[in-house]
PDB file with one MODEL, atoms N, CA, C and O in Angstrom:
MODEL        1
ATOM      1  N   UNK A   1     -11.985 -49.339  83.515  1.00  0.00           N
ATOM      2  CA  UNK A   1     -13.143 -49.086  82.702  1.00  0.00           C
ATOM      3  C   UNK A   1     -13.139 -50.109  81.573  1.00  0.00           C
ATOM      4  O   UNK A   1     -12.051 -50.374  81.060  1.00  0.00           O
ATOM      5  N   UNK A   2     -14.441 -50.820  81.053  1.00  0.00           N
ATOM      6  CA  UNK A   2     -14.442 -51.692  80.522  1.00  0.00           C
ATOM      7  C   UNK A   2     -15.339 -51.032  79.040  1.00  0.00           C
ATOM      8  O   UNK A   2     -16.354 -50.380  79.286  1.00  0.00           O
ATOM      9  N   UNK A   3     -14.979 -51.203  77.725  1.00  0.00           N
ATOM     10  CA  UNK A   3     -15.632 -50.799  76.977  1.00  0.00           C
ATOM     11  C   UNK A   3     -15.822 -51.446  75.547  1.00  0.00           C
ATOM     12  O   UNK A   3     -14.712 -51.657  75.059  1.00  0.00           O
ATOM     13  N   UNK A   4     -16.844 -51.829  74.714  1.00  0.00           N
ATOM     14  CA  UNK A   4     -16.982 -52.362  73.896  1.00  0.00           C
ATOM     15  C   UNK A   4     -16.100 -52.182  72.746  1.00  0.00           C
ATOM     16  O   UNK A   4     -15.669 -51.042  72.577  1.00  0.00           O
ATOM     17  N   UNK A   5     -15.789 -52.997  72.011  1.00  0.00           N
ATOM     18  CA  UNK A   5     -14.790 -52.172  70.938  1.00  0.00           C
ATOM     19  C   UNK A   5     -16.011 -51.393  69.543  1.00  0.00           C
ATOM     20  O   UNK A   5     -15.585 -51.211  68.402  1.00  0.00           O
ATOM     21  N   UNK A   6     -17.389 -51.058  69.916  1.00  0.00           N
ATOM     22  CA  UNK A   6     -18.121 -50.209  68.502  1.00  0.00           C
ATOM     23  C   UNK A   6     -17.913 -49.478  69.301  1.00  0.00           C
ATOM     24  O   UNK A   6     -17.203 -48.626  68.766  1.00  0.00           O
ATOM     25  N   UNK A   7     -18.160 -49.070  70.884  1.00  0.00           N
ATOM     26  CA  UNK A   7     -18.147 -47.811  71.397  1.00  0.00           C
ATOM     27  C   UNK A   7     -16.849 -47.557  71.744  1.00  0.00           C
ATOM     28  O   UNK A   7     -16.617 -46.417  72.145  1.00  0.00           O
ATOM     29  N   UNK A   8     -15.807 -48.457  71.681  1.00  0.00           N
ATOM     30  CA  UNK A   8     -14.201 -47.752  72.132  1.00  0.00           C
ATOM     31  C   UNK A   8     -13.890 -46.837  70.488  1.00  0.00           C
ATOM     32  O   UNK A   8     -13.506 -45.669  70.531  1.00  0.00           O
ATOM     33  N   UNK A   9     -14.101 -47.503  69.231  1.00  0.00           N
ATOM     34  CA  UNK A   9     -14.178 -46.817  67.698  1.00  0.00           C
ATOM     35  C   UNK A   9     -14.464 -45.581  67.840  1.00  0.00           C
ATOM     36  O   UNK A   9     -13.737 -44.735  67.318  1.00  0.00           O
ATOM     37  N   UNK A  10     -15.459 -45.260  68.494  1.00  0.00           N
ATOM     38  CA  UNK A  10     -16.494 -44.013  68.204  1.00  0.00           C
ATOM     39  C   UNK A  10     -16.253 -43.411  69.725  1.00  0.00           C
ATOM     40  O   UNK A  10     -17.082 -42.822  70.420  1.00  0.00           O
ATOM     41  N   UNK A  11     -15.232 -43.647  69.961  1.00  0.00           N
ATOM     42  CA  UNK A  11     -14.764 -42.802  71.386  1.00  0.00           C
ATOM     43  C   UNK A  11     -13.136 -42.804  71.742  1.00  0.00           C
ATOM     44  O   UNK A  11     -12.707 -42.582  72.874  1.00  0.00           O
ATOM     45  N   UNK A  12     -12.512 -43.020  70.874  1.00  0.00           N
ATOM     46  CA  UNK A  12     -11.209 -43.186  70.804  1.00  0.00           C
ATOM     47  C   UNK A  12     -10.578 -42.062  71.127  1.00  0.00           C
ATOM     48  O   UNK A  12      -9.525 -42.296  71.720  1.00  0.00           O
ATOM     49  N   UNK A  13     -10.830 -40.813  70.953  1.00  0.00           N
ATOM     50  CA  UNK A  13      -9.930 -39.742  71.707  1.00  0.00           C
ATOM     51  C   UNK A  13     -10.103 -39.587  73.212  1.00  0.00           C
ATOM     52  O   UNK A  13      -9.295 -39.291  74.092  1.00  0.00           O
ATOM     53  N   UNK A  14     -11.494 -39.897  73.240  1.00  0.00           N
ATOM     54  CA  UNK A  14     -11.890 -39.812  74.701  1.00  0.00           C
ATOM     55  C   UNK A  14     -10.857 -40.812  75.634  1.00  0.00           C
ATOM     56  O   UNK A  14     -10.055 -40.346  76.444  1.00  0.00           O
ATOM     57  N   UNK A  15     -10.995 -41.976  75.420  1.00  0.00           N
ATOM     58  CA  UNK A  15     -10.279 -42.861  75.999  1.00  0.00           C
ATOM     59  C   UNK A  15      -8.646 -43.046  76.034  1.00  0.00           C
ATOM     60  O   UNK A  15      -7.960 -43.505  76.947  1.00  0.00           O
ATOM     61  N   UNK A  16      -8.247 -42.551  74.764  1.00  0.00           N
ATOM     62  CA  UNK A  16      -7.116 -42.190  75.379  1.00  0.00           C
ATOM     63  C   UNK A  16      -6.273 -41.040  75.868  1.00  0.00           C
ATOM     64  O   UNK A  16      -5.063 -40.960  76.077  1.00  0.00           O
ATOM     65  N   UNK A  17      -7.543 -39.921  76.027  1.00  0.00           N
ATOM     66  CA  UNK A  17      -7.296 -39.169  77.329  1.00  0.00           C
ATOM     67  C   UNK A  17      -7.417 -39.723  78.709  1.00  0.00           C
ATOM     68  O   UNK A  17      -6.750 -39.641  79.740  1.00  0.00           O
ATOM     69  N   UNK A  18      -8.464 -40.290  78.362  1.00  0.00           N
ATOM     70  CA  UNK A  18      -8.405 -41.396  80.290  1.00  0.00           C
ATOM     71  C   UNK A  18      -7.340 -41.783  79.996  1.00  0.00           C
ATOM     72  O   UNK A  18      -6.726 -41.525  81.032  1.00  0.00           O
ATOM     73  N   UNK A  19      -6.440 -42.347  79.152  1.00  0.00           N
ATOM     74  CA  UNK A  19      -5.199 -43.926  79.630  1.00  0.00           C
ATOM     75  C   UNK A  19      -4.232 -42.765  79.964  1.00  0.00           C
ATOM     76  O   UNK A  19      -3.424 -42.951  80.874  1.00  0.00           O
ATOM     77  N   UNK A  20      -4.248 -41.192  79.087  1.00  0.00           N
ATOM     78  CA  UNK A  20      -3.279 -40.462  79.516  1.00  0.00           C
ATOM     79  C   UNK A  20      -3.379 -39.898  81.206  1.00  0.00           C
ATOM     80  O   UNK A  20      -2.358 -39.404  81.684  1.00  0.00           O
ATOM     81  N   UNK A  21      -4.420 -39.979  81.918  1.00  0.00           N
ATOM     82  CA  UNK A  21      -4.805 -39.569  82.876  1.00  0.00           C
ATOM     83  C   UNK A  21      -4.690 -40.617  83.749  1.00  0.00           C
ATOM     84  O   UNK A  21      -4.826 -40.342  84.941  1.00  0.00           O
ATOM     85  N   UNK A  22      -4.484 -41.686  83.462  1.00  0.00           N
ATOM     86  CA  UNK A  22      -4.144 -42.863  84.571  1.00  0.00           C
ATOM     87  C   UNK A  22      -5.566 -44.125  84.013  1.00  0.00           C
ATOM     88  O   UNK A  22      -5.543 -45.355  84.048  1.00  0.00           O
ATOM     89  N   UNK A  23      -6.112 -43.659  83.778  1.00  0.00           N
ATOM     90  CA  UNK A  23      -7.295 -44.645  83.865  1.00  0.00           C
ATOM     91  C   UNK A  23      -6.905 -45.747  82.732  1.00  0.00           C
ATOM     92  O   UNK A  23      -6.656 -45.463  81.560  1.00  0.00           O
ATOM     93  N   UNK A  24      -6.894 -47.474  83.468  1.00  0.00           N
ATOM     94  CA  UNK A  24      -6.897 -48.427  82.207  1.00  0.00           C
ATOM     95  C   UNK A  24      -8.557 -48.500  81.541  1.00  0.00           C
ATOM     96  O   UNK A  24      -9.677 -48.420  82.046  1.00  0.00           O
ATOM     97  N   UNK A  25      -8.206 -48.630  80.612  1.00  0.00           N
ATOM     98  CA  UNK A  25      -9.419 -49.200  79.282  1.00  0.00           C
ATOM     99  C   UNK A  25      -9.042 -49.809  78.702  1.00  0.00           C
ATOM    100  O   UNK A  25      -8.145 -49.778  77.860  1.00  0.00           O
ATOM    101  N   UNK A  26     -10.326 -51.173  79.424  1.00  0.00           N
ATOM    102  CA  UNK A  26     -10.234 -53.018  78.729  1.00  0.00           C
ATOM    103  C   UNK A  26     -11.280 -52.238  77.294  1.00  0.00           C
ATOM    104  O   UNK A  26     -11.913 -51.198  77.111  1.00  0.00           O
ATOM    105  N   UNK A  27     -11.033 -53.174  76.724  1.00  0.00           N
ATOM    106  CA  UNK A  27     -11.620 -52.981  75.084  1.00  0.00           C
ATOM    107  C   UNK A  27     -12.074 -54.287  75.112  1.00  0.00           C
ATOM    108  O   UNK A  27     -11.173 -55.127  75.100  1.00  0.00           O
ATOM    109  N   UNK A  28     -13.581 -54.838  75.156  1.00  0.00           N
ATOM    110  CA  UNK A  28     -14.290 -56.245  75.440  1.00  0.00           C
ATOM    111  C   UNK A  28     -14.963 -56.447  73.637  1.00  0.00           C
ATOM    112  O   UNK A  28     -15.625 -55.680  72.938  1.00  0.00           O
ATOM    113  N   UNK A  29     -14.593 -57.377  73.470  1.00  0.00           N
ATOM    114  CA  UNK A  29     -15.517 -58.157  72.345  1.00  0.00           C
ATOM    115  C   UNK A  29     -16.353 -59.278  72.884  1.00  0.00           C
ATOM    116  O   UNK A  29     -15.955 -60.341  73.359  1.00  0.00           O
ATOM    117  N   UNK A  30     -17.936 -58.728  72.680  1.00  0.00           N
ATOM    118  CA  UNK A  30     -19.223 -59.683  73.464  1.00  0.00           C
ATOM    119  C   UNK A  30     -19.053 -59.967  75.028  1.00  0.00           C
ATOM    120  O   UNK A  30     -19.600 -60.886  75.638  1.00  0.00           O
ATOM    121  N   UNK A  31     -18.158 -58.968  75.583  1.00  0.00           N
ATOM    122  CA  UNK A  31     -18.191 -58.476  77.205  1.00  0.00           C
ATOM    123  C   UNK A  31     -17.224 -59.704  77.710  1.00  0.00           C
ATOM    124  O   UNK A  31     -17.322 -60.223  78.822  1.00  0.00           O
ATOM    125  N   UNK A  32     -16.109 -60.144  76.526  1.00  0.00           N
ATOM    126  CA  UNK A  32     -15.095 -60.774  76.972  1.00  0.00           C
ATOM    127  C   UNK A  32     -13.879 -59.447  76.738  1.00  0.00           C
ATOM    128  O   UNK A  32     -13.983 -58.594  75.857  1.00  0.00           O
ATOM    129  N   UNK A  33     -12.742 -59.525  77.747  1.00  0.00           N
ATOM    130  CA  UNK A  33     -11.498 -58.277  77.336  1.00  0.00           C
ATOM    131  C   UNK A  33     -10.931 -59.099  76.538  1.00  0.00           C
ATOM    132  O   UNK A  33     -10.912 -60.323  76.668  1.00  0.00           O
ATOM    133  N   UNK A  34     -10.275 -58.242  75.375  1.00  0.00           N
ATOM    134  CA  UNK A  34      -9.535 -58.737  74.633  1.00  0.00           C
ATOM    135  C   UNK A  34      -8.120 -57.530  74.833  1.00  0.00           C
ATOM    136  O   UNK A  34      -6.922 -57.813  74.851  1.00  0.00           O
ATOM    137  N   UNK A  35      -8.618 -56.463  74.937  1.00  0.00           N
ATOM    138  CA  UNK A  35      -7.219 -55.338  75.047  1.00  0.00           C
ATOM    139  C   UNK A  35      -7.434 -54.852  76.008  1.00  0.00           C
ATOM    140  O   UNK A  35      -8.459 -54.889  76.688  1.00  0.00           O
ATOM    141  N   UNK A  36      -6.062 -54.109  76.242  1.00  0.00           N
ATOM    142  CA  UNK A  36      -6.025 -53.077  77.442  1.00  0.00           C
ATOM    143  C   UNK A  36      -5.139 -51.601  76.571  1.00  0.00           C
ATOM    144  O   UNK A  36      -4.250 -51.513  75.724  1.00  0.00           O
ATOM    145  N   UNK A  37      -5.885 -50.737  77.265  1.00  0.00           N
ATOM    146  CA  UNK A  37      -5.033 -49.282  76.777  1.00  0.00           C
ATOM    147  C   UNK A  37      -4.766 -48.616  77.920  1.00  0.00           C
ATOM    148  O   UNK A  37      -5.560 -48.235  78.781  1.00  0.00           O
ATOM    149  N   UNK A  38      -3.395 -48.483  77.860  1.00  0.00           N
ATOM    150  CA  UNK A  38      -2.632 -48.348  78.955  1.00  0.00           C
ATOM    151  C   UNK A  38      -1.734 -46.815  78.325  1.00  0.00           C
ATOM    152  O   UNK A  38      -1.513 -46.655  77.124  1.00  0.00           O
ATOM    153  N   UNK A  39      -1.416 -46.054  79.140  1.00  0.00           N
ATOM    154  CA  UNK A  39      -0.469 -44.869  78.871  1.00  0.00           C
ATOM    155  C   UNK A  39       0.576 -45.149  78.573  1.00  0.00           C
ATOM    156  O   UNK A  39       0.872 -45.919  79.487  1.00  0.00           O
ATOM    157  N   UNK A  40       1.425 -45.101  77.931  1.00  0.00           N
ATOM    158  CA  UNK A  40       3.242 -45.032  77.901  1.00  0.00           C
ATOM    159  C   UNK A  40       3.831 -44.013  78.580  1.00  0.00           C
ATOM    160  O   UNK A  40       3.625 -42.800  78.528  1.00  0.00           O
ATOM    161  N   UNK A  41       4.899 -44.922  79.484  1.00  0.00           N
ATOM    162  CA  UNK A  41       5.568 -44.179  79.997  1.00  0.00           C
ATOM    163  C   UNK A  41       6.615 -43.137  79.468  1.00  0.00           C
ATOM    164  O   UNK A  41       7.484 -43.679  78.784  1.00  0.00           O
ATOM    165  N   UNK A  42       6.715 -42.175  79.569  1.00  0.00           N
ATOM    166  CA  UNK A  42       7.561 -41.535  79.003  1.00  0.00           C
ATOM    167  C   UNK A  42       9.127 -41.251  80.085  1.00  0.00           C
ATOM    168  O   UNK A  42       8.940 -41.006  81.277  1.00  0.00           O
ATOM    169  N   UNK A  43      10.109 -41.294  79.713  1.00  0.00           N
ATOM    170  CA  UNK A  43      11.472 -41.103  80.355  1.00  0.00           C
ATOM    171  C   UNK A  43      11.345 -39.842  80.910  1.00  0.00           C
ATOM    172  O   UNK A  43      10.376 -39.208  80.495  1.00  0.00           O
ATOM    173  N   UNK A  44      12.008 -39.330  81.683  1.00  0.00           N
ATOM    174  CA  UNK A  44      12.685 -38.277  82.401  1.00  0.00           C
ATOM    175  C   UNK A  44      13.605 -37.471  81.584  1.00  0.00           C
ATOM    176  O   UNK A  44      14.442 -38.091  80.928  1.00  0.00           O
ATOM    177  N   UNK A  45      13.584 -36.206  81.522  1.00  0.00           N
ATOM    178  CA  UNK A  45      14.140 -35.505  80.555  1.00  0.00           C
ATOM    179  C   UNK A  45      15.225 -35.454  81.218  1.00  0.00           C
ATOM    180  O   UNK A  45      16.157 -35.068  80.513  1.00  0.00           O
ATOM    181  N   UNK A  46      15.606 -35.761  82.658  1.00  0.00           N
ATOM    182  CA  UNK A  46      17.159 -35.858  83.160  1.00  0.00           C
ATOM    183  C   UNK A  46      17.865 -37.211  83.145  1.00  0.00           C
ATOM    184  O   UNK A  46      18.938 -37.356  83.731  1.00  0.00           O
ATOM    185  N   UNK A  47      17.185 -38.348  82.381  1.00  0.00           N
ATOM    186  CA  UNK A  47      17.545 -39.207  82.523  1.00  0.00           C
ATOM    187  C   UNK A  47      19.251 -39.783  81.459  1.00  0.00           C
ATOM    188  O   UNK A  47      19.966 -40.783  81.399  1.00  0.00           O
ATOM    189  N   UNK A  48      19.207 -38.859  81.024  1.00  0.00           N
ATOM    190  CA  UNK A  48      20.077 -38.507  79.924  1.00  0.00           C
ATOM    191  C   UNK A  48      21.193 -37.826  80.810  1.00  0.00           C
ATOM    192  O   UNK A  48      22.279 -37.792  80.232  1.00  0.00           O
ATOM    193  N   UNK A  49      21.184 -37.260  82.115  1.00  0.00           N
ATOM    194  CA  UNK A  49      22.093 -36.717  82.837  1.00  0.00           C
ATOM    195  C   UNK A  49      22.675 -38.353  84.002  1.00  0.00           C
ATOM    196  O   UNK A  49      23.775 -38.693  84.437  1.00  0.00           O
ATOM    197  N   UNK A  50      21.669 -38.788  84.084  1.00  0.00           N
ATOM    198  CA  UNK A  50      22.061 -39.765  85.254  1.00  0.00           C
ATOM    199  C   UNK A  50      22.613 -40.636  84.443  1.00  0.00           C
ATOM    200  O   UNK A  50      23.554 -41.156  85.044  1.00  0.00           O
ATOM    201  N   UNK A  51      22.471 -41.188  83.062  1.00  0.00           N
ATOM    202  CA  UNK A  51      23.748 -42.160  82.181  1.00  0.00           C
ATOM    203  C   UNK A  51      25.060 -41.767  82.189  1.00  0.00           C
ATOM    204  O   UNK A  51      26.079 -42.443  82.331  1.00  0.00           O
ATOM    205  N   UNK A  52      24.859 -40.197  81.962  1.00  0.00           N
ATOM    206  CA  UNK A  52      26.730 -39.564  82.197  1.00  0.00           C
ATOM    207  C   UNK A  52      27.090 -39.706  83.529  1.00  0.00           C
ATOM    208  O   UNK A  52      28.182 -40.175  83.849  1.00  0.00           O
ATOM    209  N   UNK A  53      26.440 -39.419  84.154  1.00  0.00           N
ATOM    210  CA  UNK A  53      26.823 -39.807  85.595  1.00  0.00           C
ATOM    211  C   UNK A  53      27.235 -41.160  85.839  1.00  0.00           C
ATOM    212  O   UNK A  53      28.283 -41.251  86.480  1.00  0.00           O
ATOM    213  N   UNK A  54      26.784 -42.043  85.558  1.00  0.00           N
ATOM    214  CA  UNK A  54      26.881 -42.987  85.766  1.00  0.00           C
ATOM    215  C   UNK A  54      28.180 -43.541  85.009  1.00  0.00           C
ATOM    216  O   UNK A  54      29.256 -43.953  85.443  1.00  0.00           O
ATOM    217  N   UNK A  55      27.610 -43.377  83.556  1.00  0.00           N
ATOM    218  CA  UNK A  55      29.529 -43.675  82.686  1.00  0.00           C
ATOM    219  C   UNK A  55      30.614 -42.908  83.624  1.00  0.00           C
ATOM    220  O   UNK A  55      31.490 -43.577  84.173  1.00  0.00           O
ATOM    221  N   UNK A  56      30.571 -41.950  83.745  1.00  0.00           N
ATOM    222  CA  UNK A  56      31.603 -41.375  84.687  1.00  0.00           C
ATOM    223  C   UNK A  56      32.040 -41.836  85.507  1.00  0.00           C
ATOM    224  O   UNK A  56      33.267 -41.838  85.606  1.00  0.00           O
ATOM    225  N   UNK A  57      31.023 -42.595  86.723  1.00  0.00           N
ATOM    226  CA  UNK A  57      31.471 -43.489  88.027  1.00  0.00           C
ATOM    227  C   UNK A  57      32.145 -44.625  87.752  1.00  0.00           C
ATOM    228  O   UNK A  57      33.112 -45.036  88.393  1.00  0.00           O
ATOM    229  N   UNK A  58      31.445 -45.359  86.410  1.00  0.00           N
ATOM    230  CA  UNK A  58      31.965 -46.213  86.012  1.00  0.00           C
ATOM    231  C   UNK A  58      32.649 -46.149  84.504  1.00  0.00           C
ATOM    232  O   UNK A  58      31.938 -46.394  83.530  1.00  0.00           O
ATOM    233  N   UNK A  59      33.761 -45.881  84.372  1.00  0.00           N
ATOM    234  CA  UNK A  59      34.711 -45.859  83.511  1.00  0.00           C
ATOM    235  C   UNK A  59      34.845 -47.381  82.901  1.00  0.00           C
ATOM    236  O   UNK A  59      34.685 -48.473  83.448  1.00  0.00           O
ATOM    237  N   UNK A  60      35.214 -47.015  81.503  1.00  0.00           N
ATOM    238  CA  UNK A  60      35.643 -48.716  80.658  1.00  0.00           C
ATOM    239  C   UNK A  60      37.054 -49.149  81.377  1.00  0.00           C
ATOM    240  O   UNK A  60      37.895 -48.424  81.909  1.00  0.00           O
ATOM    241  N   UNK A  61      37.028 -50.662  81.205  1.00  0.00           N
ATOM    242  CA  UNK A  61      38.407 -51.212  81.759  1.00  0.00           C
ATOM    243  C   UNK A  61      39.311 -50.165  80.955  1.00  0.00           C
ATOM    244  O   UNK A  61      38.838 -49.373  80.140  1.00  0.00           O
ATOM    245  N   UNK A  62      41.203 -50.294  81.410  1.00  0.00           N
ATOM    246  CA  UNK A  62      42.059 -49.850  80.735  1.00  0.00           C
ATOM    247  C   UNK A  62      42.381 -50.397  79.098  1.00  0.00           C
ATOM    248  O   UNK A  62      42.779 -49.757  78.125  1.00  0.00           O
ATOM    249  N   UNK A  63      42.098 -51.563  79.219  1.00  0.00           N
ATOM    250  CA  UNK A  63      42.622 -52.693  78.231  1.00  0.00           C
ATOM    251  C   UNK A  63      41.660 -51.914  77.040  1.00  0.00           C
ATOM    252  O   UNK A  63      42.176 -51.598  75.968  1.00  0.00           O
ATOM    253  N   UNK A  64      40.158 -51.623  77.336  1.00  0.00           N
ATOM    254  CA  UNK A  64      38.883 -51.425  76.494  1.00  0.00           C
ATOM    255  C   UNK A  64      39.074 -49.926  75.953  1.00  0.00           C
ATOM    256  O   UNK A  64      38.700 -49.581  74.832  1.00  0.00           O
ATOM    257  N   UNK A  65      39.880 -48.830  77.143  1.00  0.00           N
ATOM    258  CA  UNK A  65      40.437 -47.729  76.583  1.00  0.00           C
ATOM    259  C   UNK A  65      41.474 -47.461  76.199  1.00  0.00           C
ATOM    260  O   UNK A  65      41.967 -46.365  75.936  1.00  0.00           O
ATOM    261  N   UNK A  66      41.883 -48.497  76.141  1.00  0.00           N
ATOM    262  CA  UNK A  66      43.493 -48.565  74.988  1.00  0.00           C
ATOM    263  C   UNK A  66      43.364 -48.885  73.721  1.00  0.00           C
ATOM    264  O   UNK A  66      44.261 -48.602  72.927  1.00  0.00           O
ATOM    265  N   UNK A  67      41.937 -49.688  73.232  1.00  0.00           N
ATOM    266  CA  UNK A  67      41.421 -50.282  71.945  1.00  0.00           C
ATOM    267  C   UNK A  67      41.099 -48.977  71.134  1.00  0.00           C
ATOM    268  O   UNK A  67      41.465 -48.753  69.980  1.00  0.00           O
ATOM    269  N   UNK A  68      40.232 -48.024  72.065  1.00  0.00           N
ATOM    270  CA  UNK A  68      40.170 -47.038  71.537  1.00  0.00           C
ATOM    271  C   UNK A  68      40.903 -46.217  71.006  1.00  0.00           C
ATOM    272  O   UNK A  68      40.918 -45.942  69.806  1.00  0.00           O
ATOM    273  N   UNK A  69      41.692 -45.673  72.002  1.00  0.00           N
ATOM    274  CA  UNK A  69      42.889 -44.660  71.543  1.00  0.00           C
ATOM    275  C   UNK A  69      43.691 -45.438  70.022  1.00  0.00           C
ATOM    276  O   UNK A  69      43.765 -44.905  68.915  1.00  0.00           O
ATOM    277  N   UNK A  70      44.270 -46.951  70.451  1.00  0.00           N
ATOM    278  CA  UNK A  70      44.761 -47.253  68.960  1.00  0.00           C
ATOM    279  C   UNK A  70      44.166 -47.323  67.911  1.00  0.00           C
ATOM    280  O   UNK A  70      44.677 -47.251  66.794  1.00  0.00           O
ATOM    281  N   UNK A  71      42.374 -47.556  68.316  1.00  0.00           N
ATOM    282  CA  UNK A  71      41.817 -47.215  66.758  1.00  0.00           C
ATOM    283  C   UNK A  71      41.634 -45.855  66.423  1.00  0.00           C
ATOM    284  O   UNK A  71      41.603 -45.656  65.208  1.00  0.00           O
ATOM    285  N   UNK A  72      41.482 -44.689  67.267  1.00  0.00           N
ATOM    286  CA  UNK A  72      41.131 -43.650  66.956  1.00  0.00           C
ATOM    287  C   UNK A  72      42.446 -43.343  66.078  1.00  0.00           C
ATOM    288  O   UNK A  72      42.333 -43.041  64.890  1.00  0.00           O
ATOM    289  N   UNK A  73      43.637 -43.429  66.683  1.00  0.00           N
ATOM    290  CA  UNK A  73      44.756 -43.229  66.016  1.00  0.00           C
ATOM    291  C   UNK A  73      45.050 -43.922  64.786  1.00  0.00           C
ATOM    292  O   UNK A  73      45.970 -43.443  64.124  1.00  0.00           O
ATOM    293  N   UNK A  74      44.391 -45.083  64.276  1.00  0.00           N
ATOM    294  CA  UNK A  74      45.057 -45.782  63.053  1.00  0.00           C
ATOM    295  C   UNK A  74      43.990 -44.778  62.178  1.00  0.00           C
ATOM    296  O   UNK A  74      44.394 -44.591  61.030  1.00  0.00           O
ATOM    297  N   UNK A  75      42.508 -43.992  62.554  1.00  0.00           N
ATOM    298  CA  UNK A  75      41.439 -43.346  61.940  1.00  0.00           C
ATOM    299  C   UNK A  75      41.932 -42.251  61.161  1.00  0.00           C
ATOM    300  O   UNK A  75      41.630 -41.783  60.063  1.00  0.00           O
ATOM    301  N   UNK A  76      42.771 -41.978  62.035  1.00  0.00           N
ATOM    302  CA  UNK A  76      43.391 -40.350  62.319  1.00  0.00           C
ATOM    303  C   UNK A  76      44.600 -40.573  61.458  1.00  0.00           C
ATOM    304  O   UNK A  76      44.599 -39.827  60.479  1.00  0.00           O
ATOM    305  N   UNK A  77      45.701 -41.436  61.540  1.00  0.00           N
ATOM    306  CA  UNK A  77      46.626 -41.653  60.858  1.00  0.00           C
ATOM    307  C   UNK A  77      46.176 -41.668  59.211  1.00  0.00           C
ATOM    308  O   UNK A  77      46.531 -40.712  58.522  1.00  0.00           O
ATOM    309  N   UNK A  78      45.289 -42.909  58.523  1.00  0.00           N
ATOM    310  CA  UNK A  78      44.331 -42.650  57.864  1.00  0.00           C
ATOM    311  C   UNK A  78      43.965 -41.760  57.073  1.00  0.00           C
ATOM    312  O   UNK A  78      43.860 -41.697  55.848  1.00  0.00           O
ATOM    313  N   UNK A  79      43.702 -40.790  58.256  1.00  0.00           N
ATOM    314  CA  UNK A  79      42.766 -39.423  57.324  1.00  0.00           C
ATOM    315  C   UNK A  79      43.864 -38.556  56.935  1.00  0.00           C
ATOM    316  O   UNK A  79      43.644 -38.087  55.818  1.00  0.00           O
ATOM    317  N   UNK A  80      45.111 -38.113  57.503  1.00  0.00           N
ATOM    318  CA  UNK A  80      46.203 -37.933  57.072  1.00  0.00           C
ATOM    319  C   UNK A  80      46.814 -38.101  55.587  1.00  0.00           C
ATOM    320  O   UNK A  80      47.044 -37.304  54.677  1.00  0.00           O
ATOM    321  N   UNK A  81      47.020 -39.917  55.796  1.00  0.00           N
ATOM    322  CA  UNK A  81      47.518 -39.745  54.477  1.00  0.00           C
ATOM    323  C   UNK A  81      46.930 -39.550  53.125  1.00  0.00           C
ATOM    324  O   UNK A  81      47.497 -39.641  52.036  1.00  0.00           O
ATOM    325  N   UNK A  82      45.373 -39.191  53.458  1.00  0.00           N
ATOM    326  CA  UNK A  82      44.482 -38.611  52.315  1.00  0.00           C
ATOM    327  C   UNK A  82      44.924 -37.371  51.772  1.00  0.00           C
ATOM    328  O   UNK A  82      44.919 -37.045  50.585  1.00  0.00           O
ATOM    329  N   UNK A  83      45.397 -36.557  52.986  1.00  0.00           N
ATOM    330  CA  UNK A  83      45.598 -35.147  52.366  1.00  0.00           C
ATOM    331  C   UNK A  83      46.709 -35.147  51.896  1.00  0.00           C
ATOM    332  O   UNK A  83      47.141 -34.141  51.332  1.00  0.00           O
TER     333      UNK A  83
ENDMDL
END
């Protein structure tokens, strides 16, 4: 759908209920396009499950989980001698 930008102004909710509904809307200045309104995709609310999954399959090298443990421990040592 192709639409002027005085009538995309004065129709702006409308239209981006179409972009939410699938429909693109060119936005033309003097019936040249200058924009497009397009929907955003939104993520998968499980997509947050398939990263753990995935870290899981793939674990950090040993070398990269040994960096850890000794910094967690110098953190920890650290907070110790505060108290």
């Amino acid at each position: 759908m192709q639409i002027g930008i005085r009538d995309a102004r004065n129709r702006l909710s409308q239209l981006i209920k179409a972009a939410q509904a699938g429909a693109e809307v060119v936005i033309a200045k003097r019936d040249r396009p200058v924009a497009r309104l397009v929907a955003v995709e939104v993520p998968e609310i499980g997509r947050g499950r398939q990263l753990l999954d995935w870290l899981e399959a793939h674990p950090l090298p040993a070398h990269l989980r040994d960096q850890h443990e000794r910094i967690e421990g110098g953190i920890q040592a650290e907070r110790a001698a505060w108290d």
